[in-house]
C-alpha positions in Angstrom: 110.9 17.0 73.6 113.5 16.8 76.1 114.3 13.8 77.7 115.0 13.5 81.7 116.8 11.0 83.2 114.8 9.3 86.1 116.1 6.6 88.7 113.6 5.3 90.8 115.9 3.2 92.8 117.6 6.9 94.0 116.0 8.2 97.3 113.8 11.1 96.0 111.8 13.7 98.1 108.1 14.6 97.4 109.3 18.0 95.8 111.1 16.3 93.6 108.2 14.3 92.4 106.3 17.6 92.2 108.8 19.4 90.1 109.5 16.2 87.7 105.4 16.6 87.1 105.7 20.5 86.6 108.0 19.7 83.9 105.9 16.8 82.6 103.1 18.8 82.2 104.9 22.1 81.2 106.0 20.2 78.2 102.8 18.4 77.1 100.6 21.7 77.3 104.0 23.8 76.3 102.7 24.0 72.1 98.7 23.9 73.1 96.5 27.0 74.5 94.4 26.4 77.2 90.9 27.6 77.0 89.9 29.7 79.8 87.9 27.7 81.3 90.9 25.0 82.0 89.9 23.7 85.4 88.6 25.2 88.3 89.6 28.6 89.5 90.9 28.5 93.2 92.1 31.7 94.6 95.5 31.4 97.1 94.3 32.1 100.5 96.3 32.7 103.9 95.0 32.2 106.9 96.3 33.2 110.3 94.7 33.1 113.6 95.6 35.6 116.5 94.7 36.0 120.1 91.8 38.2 118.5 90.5 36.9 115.0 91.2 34.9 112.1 92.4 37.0 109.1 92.0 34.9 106.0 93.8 36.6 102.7 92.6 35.9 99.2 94.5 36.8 95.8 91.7 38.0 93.5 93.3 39.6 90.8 91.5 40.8 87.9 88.1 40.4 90.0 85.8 43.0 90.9 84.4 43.9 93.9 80.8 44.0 93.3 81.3 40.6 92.4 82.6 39.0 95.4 80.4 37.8 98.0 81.5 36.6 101.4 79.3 34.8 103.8 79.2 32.9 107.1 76.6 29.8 107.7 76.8 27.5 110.6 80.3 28.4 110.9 81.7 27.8 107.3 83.1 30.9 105.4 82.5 30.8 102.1 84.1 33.2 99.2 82.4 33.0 95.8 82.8 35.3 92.7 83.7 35.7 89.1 87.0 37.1 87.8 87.1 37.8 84.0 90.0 38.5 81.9 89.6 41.0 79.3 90.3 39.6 75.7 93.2 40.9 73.4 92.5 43.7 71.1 95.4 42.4 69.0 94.7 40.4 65.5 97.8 38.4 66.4 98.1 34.6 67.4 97.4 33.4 70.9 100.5 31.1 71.8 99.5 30.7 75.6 96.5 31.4 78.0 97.4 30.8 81.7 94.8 33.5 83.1 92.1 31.7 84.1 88.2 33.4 84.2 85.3 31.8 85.6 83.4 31.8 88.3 84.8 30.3 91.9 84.6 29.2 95.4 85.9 28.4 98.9 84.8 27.7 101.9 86.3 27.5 105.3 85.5 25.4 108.9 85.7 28.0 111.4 86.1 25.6 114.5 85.6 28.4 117.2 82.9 30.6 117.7 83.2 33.8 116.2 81.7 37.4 115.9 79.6 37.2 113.3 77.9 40.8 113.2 81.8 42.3 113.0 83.5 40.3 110.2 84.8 42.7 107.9 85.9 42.3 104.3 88.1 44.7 102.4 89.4 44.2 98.4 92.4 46.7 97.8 95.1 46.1 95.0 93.8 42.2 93.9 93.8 41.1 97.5 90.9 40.4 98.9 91.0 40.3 103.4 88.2 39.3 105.6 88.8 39.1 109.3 87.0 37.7 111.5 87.1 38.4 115.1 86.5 35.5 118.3 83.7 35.7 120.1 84.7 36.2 124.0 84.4 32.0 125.2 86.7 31.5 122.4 89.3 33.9 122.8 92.7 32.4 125.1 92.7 33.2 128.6 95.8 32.5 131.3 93.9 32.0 134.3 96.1 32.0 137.6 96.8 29.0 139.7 96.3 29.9 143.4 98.3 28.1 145.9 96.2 26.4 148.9 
């Protein structure tokens, strides 16, 4: 085990914190497998708004398609699914499991109206995009100010 030196009285950013923990933890689970069910699966997601839509952006790798449902109720997005990982044909000692499989979730506030009846949702290469498109009354408008 290796030992870090840690002085609290030194000014120290939240990153810091972060990657002291990283390391705390990447040497206490370092010798040990993790099952595959270690915690809950929780796909990265973008999301960026334009004039036009949302476009949310979900990293599914592994996952299949049929599998992935997206759907919109009272304006919350919700992505579930299951991604599994194939086991190892190999006879040959497993030192370290970091793929996850399991079933998952997310949902997402949608705080403007939207288009419900055009979302679209396409899965290509692990990535998973569903955008969304404003409904008129929410979509940014300049309105001109007349001089009287």
């Amino acid at each position: 085990m290796t030992l870090i030196r840690w002085t609290p009285a030194a000014p120290r950013t939240l990153s810091d914190v972060r990657n002291e923990m990283d390391r705390l933890f990447d040497s206490f689970l370092s010798t040990r497998s993790l099952p595959s069910t270690f915690g809950t699966i929780a796909p990265p997601v973008d999301i960026e708004e334009t004039p036009e839509a949302f476009v949310l952006t979900a990293d599914l790798p592994g996952a299949d398609p049929k599998q992935i449902k997206v759907t919109l109720t009272n304006g919350v997005l919700t992505l579930r699914g299951e991604r599994r990982v194939a086991k190892s044909a190999t006879e040959g000692a497993l030192h370290r499991t970091e793929r996850a499989s399991g079933s998952f979730e997310r949902s997402f506030t949608l705080g403007t109206p939207v288009r419900a009846d055009q979302i679209k949702a396409t899965y290509r290469d692990g990535v998973l995009e569903v955008r969304i498109p404003k409904a008129d009354e929410a979509r940014e408008r300049e309105i001109e100010v007349q001089v009287g």
